[in-house]
N, C-alpha and C positions, 0 to 999 in steps of 0.2 A: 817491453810490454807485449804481450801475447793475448790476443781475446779467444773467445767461446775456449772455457775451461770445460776439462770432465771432471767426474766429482771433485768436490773440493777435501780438503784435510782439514781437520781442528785447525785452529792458531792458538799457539800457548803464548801466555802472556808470562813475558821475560820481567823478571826482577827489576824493581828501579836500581837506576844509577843518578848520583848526585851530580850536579854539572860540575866539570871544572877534574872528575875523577882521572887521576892517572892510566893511562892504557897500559896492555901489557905491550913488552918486549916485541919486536917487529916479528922475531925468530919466534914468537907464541903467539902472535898476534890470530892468522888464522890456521886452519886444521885440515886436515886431508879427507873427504871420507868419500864410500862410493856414490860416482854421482846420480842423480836423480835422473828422470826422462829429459825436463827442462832445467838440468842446475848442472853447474861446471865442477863438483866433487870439492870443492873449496866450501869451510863455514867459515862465519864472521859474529862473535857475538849473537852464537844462538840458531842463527839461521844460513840457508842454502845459499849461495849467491847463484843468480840467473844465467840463463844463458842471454847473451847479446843479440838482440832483434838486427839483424844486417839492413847493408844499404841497400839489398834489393825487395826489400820490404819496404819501401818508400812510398810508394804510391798507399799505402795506411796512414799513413802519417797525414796526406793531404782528403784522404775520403771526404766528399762532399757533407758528410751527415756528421761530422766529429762535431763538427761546433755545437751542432744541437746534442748528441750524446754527452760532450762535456762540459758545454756551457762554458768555453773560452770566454766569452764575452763577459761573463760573470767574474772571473778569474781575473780578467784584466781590468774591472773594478777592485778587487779587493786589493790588487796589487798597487794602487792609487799611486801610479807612477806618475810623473811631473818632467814637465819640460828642462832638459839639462842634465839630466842624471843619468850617470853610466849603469850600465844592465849587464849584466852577464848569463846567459841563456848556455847553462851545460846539458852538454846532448842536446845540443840545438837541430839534430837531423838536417829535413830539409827548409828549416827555418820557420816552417808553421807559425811559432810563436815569435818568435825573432822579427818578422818582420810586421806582425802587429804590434810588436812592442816599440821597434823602430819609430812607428807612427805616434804615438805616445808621449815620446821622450825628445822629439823632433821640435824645431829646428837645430837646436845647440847639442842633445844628449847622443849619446850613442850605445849601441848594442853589439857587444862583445858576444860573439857568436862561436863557441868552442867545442868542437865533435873531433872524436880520436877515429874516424872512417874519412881517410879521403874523397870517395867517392861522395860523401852527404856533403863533404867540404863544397864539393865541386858544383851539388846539385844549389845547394844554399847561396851559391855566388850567382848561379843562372837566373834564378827564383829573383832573385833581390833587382838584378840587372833589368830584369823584364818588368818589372815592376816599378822599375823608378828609384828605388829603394837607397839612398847613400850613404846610410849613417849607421850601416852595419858592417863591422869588422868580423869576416868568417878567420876561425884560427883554428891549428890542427894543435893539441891535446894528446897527453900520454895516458899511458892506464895508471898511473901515479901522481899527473899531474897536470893540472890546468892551464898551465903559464902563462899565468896573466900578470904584469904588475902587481907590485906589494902595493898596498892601502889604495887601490883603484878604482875600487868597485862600490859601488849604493847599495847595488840588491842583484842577490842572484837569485838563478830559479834554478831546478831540474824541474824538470814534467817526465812521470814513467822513468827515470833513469835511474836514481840511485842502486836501487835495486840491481840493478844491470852492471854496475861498476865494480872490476874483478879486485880491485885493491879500494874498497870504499874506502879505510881511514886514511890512507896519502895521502888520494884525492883531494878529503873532506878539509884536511890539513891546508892543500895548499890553495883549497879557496879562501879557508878562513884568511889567509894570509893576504890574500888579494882585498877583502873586504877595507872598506875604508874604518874604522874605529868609529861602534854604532851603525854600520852598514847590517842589512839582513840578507839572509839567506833561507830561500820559500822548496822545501818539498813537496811537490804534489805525488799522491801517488793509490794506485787505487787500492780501496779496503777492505785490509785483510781479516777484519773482524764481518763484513757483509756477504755470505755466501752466496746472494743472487745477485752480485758483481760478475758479471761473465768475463773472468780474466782469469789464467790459469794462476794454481794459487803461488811461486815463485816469484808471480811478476806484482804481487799484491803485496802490500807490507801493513801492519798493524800501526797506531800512533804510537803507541808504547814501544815498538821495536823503531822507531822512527827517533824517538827523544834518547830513545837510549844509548844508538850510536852516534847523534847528534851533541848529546852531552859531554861526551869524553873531550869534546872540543871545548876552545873559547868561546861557546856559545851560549846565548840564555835563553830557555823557549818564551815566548812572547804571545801565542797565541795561537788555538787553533781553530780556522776560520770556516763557517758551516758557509753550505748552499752550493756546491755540485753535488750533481747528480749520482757519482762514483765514487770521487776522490777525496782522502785529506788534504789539504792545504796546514800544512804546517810551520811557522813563521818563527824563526830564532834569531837574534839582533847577537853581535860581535859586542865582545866586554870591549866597551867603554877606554880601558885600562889597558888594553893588548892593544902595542903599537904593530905589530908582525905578524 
């Protein structure tokens, strides 16, 4: 996630896909092309993938004025998280969210805290320490995979990441995998359809481009949930029927 964009681009709205559609071939999966100012020369189903906000960009991530620009507070209602249930927070940086959500899901649940940047690993373990915080597990994360336990998880979230992740469908794969059967997985991500979003437009993604690479998974969309300020909140639940 990259804020104050210069002009923004169209967004074309990509063709539905049916849930449950077959992907292609990992070797066609995605495509080469010259890259963008902010994109890594990789496309994925239509679009650029981004370039990765590093771990010295950190101190954005905690800016005194985020809550009010994104209304976490709102976020972590809708997310009506419950004492005892496991959380998985991908791209968790320096925990921002992870360890509100910790508070949440406390005494019994826990927050599986997963960023493929050692150093955010390292800032996320300090952050939680200093704070009290016990009932977050920080784990390092590959660019294809989560590694978390198979049927583990309740609810996962990215906030601004997806976008950012250079092998989205792996990934996307080996969360679903993690989910517990009926467990949800919540995209936030700011909107690519709202041109006075001040986020450069790579780091903004459309709903429809949202559901569309969501759906190739075992996922069903379940809902998308208004009242930030920037962002979708897009909420898709794990078939029922997929034990894996």
């Amino acid at each position: 996630m990259v804020p104050l964009a210069a002009a923004q681009q169209p967004v074309a709205t990509p063709a539905p896909v049916r849930a449950g559609t077959p992907a292609a071939p990992a070797a066609e999966r995605y495509t080469a092309t010259p890259a963008s100012p902010d994109g890594i020369g990789r496309r994925y189903m239509g679009r650029e993938i981004s370039q990765v906000m590093g771990w010295q960009g950190a101190a954005w991530l905690e800016r005194e004025e985020r809550e009010k620009e994104e209304r976490t507070d709102v976020l972590l209602r809708l997310l009506d998280l419950r004492p005892g249930q496991v959380v998985a927070d991908i791209g968790a940086g320096t925990g921002y969210l992870s360890r509100r959500m910790a508070r949440a899901v406390a005494p019994s649940g826990r927050v599986l805290a997963v960023d493929v940047q050692p150093e955010m690993v390292a800032l996320l373990e300090r952050s939680a320490r200093r704070e009290g915080i016990a009932n977050i597990e920080p784990s390092l994360g590959t660019e294809t995979d989560v590694r978390l336990p198979p049927g583990s998880v309740d609810l996962a979230i990215m906030v601004d990441v997806y976008h950012e992740l250079s092998r989205p469908h792996e990934v996307l794969a080996s969360l679903v995998r993690a989910l517990k059967p009926g467990g949800r997985v919540v995209f936030v991500e700011y909107r690519a359809e709202d041109p006075a979003v001040p986020i450069k437009t790579l780091h903004k993604m459309s709903e429809a481009q949202i559901r569309r690479e969501a759906e190739v998974q075992a996922l069903t969309w379940e809902r998308t949930a208004p009242g930030l300020p920037w962002q979708h909140v897009v909420v898709f639940r794990k078939d029922s029927s997929t034990r894996r």
